[in-house]
C-alpha positions as CSV (number, residue, x, y, z in Angstrom):
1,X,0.0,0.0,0.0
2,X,1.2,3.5,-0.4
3,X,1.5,4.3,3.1
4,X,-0.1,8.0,3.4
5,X,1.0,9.1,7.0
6,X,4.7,10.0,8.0
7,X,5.8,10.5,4.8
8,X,7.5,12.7,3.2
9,X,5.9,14.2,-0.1
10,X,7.1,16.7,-3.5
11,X,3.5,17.3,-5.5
12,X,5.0,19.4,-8.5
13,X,2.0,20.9,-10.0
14,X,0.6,21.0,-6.6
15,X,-0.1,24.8,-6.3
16,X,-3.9,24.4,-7.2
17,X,-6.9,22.1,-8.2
18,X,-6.2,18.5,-7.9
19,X,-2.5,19.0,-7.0
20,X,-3.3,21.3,-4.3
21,X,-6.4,19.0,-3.0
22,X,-3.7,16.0,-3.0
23,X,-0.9,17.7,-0.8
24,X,-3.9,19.0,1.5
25,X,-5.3,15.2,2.3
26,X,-1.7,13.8,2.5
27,X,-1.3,17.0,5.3
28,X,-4.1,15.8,7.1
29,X,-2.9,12.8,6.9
30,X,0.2,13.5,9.2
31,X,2.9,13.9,5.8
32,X,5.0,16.9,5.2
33,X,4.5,18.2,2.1
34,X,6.3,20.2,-0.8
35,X,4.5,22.1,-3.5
36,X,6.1,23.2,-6.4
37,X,4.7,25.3,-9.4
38,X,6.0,28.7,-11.5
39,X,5.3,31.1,-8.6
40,X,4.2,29.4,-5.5
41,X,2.7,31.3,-3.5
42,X,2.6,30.3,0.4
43,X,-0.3,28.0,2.0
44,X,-1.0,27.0,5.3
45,X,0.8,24.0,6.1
46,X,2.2,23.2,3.3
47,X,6.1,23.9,1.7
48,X,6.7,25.5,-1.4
49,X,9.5,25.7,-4.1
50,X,9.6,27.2,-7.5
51,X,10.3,25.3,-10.6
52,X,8.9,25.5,-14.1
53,X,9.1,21.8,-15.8
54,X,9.8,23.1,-18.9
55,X,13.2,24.2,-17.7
56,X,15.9,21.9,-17.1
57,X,17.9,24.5,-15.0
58,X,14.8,25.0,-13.2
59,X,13.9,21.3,-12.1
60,X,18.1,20.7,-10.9
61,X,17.7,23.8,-8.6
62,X,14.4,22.5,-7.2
63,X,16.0,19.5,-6.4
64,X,19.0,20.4,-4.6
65,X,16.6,22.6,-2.7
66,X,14.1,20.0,-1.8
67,X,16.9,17.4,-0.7
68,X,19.0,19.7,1.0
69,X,16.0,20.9,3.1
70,X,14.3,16.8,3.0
71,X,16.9,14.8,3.0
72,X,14.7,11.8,3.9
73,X,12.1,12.8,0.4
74,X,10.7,9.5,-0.2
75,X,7.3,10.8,-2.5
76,X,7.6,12.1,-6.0
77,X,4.1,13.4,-7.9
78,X,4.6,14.5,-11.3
79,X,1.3,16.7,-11.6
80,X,2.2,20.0,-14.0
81,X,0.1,19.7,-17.1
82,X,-1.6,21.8,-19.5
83,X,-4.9,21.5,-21.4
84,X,-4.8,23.7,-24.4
85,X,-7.4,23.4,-27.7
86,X,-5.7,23.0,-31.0
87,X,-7.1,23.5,-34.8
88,X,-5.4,20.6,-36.6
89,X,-6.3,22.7,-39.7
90,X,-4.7,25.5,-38.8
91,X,-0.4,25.4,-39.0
92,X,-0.3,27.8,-35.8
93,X,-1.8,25.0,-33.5
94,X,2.3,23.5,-33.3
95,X,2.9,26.1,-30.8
96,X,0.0,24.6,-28.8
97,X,1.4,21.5,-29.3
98,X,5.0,22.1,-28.2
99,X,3.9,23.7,-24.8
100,X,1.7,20.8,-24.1
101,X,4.2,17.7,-24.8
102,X,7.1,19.7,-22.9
103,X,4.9,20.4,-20.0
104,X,3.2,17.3,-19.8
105,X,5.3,14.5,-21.2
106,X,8.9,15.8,-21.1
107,X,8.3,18.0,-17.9
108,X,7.3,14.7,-16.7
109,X,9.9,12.7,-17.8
110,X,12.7,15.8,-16.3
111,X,11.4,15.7,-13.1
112,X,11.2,11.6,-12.6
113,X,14.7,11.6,-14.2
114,X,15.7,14.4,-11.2
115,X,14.5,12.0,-8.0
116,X,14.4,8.8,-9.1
117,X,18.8,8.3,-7.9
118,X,17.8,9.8,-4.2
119,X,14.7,7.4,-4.6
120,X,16.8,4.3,-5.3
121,X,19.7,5.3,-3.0
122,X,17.3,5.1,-0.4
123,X,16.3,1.8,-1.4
124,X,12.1,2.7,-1.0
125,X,9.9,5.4,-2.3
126,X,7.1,6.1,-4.2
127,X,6.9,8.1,-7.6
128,X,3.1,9.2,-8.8
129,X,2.8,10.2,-12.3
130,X,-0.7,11.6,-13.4
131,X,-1.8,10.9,-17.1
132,X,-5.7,11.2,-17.5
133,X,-8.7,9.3,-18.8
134,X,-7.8,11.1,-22.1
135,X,-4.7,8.8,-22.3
136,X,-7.4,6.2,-23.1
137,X,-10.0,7.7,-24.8
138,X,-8.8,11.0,-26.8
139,X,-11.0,14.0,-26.7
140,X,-10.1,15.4,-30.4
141,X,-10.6,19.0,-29.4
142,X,-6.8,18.7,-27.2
143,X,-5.3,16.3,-29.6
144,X,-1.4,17.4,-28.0
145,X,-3.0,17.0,-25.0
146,X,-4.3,13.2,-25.1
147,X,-1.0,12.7,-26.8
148,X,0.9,13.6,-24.2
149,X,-1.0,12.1,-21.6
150,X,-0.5,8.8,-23.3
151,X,3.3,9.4,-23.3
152,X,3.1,9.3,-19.5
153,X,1.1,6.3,-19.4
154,X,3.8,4.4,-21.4
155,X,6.5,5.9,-20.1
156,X,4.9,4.7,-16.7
157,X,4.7,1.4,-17.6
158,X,8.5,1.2,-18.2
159,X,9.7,3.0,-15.5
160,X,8.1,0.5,-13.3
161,X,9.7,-2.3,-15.1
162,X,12.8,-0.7,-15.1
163,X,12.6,0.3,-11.3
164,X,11.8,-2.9,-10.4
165,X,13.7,-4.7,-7.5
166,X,15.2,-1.2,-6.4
167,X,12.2,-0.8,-3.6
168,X,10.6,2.2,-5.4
169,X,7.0,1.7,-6.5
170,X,5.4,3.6,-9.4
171,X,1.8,4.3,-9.5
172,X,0.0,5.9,-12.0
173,X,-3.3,8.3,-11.0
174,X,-5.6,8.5,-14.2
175,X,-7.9,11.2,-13.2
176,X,-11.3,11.9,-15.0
177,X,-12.4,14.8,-15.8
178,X,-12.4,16.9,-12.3
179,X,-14.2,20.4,-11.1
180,X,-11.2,22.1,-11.2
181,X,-9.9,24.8,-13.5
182,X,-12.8,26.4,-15.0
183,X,-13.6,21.8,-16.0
184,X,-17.0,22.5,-13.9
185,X,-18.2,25.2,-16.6
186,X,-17.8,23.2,-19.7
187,X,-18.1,20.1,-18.4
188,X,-21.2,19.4,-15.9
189,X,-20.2,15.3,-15.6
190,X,-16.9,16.6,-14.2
191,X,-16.3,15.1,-10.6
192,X,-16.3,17.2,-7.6
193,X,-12.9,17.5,-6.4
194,X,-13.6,16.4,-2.8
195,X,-15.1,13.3,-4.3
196,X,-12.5,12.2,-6.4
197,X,-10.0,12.5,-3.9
198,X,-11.9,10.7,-1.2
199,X,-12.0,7.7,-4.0
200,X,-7.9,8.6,-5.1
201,X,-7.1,8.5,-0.8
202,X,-8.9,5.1,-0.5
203,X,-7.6,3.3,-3.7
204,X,-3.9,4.0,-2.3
205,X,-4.4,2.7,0.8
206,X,-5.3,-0.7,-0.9
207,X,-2.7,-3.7,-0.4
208,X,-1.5,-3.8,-2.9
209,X,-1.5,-0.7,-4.1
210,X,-2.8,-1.0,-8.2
211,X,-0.4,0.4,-10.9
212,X,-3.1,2.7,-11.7
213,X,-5.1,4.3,-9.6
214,X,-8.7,4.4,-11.2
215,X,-11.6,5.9,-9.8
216,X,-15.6,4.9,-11.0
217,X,-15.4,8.1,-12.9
218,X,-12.8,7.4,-15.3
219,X,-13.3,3.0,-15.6
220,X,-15.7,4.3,-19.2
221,X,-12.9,6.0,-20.5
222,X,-9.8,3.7,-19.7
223,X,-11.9,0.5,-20.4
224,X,-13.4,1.3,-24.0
225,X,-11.7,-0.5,-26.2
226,X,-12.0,-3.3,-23.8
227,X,-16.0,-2.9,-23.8
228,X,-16.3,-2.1,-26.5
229,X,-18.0,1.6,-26.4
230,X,-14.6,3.2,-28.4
231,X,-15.9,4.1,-31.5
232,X,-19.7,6.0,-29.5
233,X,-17.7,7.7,-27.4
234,X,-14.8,9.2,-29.3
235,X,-17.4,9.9,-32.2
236,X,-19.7,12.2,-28.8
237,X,-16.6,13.5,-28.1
238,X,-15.6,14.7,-31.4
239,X,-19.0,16.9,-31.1
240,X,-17.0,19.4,-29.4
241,X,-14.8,20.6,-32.8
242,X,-18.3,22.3,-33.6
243,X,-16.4,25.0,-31.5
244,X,-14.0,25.8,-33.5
245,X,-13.6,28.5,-36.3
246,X,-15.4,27.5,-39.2
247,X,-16.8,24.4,-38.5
């Protein structure tokens, strides 16, 4: 199980919405926790530090400054993302595109790549990526953005092969789509945040904990190939490019 008490937590991304909700529960929960984004500001309870994933610089700093202060670290959360429409029609959608893979997927991949040696020097630990139900089931109006999220997935998926025997467990949290953000103005199914984290808190107290941690409200989307419902629900979802110029 991923033991939530006592521990010692880095939520990067965890200055607001479900990042922020996390690092409150694992608080509550008798953890110290880090928060990381662009420009922190300070919270009750909870640490800060600044880094921008999209800078390498950036993400070594905020390392050396977490370790120095938390030398005994022992909980990564890769939570910085970015969801961004793009018009596949239109050539100016690439700059869309290239903030959301190097926020989402390579920002990702920087900031796993920064911990994971203190992780397997200690010899335990935990490292939490966050892709989405998107990863699964693509919602066409943020093509980059189901991309990427699918890059974490896989990239998940071999990092725990790769980490295996070393005593550091990789889970992956697939969320659905959450009221956070401005979600709970365009998107009424979206889950209330309290709710999905009351699910997200009791799945990773499971033994053992799963590989990826999947609430009710995203099992439709990661499942559809499975069940067969792939083809309905992308072609629903594909409603939304009515919304774009033109269409």
């Amino acid at each position: 199980m991923v033991e939530i008490t006592d521990r010692t937590v880095l939520i990067v991304g965890g200055t607001s919405g479900i990042g922020r909700g996390l690092a409150r529960r694992f608080v509550d929960a008798g953890s110290t926790v880090i928060v990381g984004g662009r420009s922190p500001e300070p919270q009750d309870g909870l640490e800060t530090v600044q880094i921008d994933v999209t800078d390498p610089d950036s993400i070594l700093r905020a390392r050396d400054d977490v370790l120095d202060a938390h030398p005994a670290l022992d909980v990564v959360v890769t939570m910085s993302g970015v969801m961004l429409t793009e018009d596949l029609r239109d050539p100016a959608h690439i700059a869309a595109t290239e903030t959301t893979i190097a926020t989402n997927l390579l920002g990702t991949i920087r900031v796993i790549d920064a911990f994971t040696p203190h992780l397997i020097a200690r010899g335990a630990g935990t490292i939490l990526t966050v892709s989405s139900g998107i990863a699964f089931l693509p919602f066409p109006l943020m093509p980059a953005y189901g991309a990427s999220k699918a890059g974490v997935h896989a990239y998940t998926e071999s990092l725990r092969a790769q980490l295996a025997g070393t005593g550091v467990e990789v889970a992956e949290l697939v969320p659905p789509a959450v009221a956070t953000a401005g979600q709970e103005k365009v998107n009424p199914a979206a889950l209330p945040l309290d709710a999905y984290l009351d699910e997200v808190m009791e799945l990773l107290a499971t033994e053992p904990t799963a590989h990826e941690i999947l609430v009710q409200g995203v099992l439709m989307h990661r499942w559809a190939e499975r069940d067969g419902t792939y083809a309905e629900l992308l072609e629903r979802r594909s409603q939304a490019l009515n919304t774009l110029p033109d269409r």
